[in-house]
Structure formats: C-alpha cells, structure tokens
KOLDOZA-728995 format. One record per residue (C-alpha): residue number from 1; z, y, x; residue in one letter. Coordinates in nm, 3 decimals, always signed. Layout:
// residues N
resi,w,v,u,resn
NUM,Z,Y,X,A
...
//
This chain:
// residues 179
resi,w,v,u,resn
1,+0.000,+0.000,+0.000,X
2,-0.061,+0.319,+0.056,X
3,+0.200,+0.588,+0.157,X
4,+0.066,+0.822,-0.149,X
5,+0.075,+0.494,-0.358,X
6,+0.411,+0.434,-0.232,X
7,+0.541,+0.793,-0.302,X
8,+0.389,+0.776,-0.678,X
9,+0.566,+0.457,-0.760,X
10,+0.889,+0.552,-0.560,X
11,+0.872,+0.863,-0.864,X
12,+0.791,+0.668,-1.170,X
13,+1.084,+0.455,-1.109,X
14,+1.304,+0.727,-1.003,X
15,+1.199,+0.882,-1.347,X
16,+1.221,+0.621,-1.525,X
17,+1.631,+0.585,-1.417,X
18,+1.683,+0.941,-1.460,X
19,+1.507,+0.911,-1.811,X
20,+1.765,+0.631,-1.855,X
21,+2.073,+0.848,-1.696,X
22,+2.027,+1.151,-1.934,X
23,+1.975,+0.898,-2.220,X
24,+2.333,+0.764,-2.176,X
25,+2.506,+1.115,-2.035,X
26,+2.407,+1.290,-2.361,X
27,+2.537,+1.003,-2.553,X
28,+2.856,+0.908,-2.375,X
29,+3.029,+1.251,-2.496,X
30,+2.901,+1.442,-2.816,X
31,+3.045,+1.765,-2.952,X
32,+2.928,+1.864,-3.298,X
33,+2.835,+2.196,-3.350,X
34,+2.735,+2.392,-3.708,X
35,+2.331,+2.333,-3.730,X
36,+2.406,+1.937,-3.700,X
37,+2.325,+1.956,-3.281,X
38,+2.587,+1.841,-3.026,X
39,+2.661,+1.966,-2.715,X
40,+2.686,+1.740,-2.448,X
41,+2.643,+1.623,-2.031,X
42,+2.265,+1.567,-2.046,X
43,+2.190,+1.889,-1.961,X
44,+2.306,+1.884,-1.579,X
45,+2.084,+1.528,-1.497,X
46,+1.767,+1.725,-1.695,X
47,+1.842,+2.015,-1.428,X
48,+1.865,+1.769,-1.177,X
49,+1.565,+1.592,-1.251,X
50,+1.359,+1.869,-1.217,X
51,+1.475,+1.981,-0.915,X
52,+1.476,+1.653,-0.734,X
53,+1.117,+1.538,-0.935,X
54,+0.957,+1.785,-0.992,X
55,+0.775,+1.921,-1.258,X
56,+0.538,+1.598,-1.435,X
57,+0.795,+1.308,-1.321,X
58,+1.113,+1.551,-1.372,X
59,+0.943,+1.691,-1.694,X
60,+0.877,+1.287,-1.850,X
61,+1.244,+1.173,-1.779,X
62,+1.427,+1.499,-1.889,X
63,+1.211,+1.490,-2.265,X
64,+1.176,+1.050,-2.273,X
65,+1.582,+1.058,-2.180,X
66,+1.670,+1.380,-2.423,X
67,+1.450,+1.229,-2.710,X
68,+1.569,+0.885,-2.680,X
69,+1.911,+0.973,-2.737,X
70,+1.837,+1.218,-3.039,X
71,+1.653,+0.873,-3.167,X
72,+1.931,+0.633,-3.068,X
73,+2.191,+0.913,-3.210,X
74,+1.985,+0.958,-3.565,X
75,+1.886,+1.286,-3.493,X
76,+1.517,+1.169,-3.569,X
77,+1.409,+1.515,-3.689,X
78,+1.477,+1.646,-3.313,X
79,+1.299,+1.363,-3.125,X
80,+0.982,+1.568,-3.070,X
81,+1.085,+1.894,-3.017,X
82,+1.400,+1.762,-2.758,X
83,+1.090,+1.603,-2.588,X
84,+0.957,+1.934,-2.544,X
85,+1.243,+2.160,-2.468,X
86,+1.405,+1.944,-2.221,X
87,+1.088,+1.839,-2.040,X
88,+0.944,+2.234,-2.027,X
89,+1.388,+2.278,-1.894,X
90,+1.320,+2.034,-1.622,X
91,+0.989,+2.222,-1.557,X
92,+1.187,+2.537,-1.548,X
93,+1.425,+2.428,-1.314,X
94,+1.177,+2.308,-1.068,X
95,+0.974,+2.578,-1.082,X
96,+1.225,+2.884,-1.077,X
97,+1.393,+2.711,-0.769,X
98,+1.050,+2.661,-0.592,X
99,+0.982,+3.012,-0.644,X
100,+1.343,+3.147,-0.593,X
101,+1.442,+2.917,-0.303,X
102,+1.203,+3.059,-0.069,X
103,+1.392,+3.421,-0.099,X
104,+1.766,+3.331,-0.165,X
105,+2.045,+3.089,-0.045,X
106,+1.981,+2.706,-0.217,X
107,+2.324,+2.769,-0.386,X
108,+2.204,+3.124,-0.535,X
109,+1.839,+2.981,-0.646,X
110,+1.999,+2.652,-0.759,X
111,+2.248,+2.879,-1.003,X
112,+1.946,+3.128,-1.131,X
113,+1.706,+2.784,-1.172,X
114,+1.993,+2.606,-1.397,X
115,+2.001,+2.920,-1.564,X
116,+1.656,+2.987,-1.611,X
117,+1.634,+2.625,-1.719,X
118,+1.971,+2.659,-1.997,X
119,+1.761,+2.935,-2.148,X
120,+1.454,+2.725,-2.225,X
121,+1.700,+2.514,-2.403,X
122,+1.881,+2.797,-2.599,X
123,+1.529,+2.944,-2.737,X
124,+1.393,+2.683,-2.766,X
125,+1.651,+2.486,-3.002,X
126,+1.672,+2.850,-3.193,X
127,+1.324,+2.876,-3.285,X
128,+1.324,+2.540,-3.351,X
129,+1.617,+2.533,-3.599,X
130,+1.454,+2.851,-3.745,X
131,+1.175,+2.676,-3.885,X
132,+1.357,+2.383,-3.985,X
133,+1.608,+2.530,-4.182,X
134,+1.351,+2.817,-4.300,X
135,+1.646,+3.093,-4.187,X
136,+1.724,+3.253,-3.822,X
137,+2.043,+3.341,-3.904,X
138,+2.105,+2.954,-3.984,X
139,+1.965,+2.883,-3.649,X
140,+2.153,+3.150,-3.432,X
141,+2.510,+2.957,-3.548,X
142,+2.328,+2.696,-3.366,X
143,+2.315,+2.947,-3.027,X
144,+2.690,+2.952,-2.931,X
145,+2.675,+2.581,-2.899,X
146,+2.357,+2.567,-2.708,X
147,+2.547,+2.837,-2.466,X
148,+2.825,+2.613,-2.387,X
149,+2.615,+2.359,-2.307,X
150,+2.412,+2.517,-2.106,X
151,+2.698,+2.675,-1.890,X
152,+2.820,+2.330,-1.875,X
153,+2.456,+2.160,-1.744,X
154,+2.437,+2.476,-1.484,X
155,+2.765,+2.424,-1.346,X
156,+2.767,+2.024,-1.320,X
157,+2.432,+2.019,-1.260,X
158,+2.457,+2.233,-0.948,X
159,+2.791,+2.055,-0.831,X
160,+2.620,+1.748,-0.864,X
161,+2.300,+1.837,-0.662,X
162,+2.485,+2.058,-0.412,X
163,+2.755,+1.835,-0.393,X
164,+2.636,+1.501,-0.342,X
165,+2.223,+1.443,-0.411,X
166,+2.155,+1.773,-0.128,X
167,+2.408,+1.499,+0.146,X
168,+2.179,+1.251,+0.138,X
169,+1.972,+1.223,+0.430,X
170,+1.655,+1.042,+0.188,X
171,+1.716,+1.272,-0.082,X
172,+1.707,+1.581,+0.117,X
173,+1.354,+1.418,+0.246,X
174,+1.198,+1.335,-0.089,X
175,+1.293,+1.683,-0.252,X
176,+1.200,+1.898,+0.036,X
177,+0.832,+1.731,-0.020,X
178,+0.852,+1.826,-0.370,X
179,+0.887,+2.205,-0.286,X
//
C-alpha cells in the first residue's frame, strides 16, 4: 500500500471511532432543556474531531456521531439537521484554527476555534428550532442551553486536545499534516 492509501484509511477509521466516541459522550450525560434539546459532552470530541481530522473526515464523524445519538435518543426530528450543524462545527473548528493558528499561540487559536465552532451550533439549533416550532421566540429559550453547552465543549474540548491528544508524539504528527 501506498503511504497516501495508508493515510486515507488511517482517517476513515479514526473517523469512524470518533463518530462512535461523540455517539456515546452525548448520550452518557443528558440535560434537558425547554425546546426538548439536551445539553451534553459531545460537543468537546466534535471540536476535537475537527481539529485533529480535519474538515471531510472531522466533518462525517462529528454529524454521523451527533445524529446517531439524536436517533438512538428519539430525537428523530433532529437527525438531519444535528448532521449538519455538528459536521459544518467540526468544519469550523478546523478551519478557524488553520487560519488562526498561524498568527496566535495554539492555546489562544484553539479557544477562538472552539468558540467559533460553539457558535455554529448555537445558530444553527436557533434557526432550526425557529422553523420547527413556527416561532423565534420559542427557539431562543432553546439558546441559553445551547450556550452552556457550548462553553462546556470549548473548555473540555481544549483541555482534552491541549492536555493530552497535543502529548502525543503520533498525534502531534498526523494533525500537524492536517494544517
């Protein structure tokens, strides 16, 4: 095989486990909140799939993960449009830190990536819940919730990366070639 060959399956099966890791982190803890959503942990391995993936590989397991456990949950009316957000967060987070990383400190572009990233999430879920439930002001109850949760994915997801996936010698290698 070929090293390029190599590198593309290495990344479908890394995807494929971080589709499976934010499957089970957004189902192991679930907090309700008023528009029938739940805040949870997924948000910090969809961050973390971007940045380590990159944009098509982080993108697939973010939304596949994400939507799976809005199906597996019974949240079938969010299954496409969780597919979406999260995948365009991952792409978000990779991107934002590709672009940011090359004029701040990794910590500093990590932080503004996860942010940029947690925003996708909060718009997206709003305009989202304002055509479902035919009212805006229905769907900004909806906002506080999605603000939690993203201050929760940017600050584990960035402990996680900078705090154990950025120490290992391999992973440093494989996301480096991602930039």
């Amino acid at each position: 095989m070929t090293k390029n060959k190599n590198e593309k399956i290495l990344l479908l099966v890394l995807a494929g486990l971080f589709a499976a890791i934010v499957t089970v982190s957004t189902m192991m803890i679930r907090i309700p909140t008023p528009t029938k959503g739940y805040i949870n942990l997924g948000d910090c391995f969809v961050n973390v799939a971007g940045w380590l993936l990159g944009p098509l590989y982080g993108g697939a397991a973010a939304g596949i993960g994400s939507s799976l456990s809005d199906l597996f949950a019974g949240y079938n009316v969010y299954v496409v449009p969780t597919l979406v957000i999260k995948g365009l967060m991952a792409v978000a987070a990779f991107a934002a830190y590709k672009a940011l990383s090359k004029k701040t400190p990794n910590l500093v572009g990590r932080i503004a990536s996860a942010i940029a990233a947690e925003l996708v999430m909060i718009v997206g879920y709003a305009a989202f819940e304002a055509v479902l439930y035919g009212s805006v002001a229905t769907a900004l109850t909806g906002v506080a919730g999605n603000v939690v949760q993203g201050i929760g994915g940017v600050a584990f997801g960035v402990l996680l990366y900078e705090g154990v996936i950025a120490r290992i010698p391999a992973a440093k290698t494989h996301a480096a070639a991602r930039k």
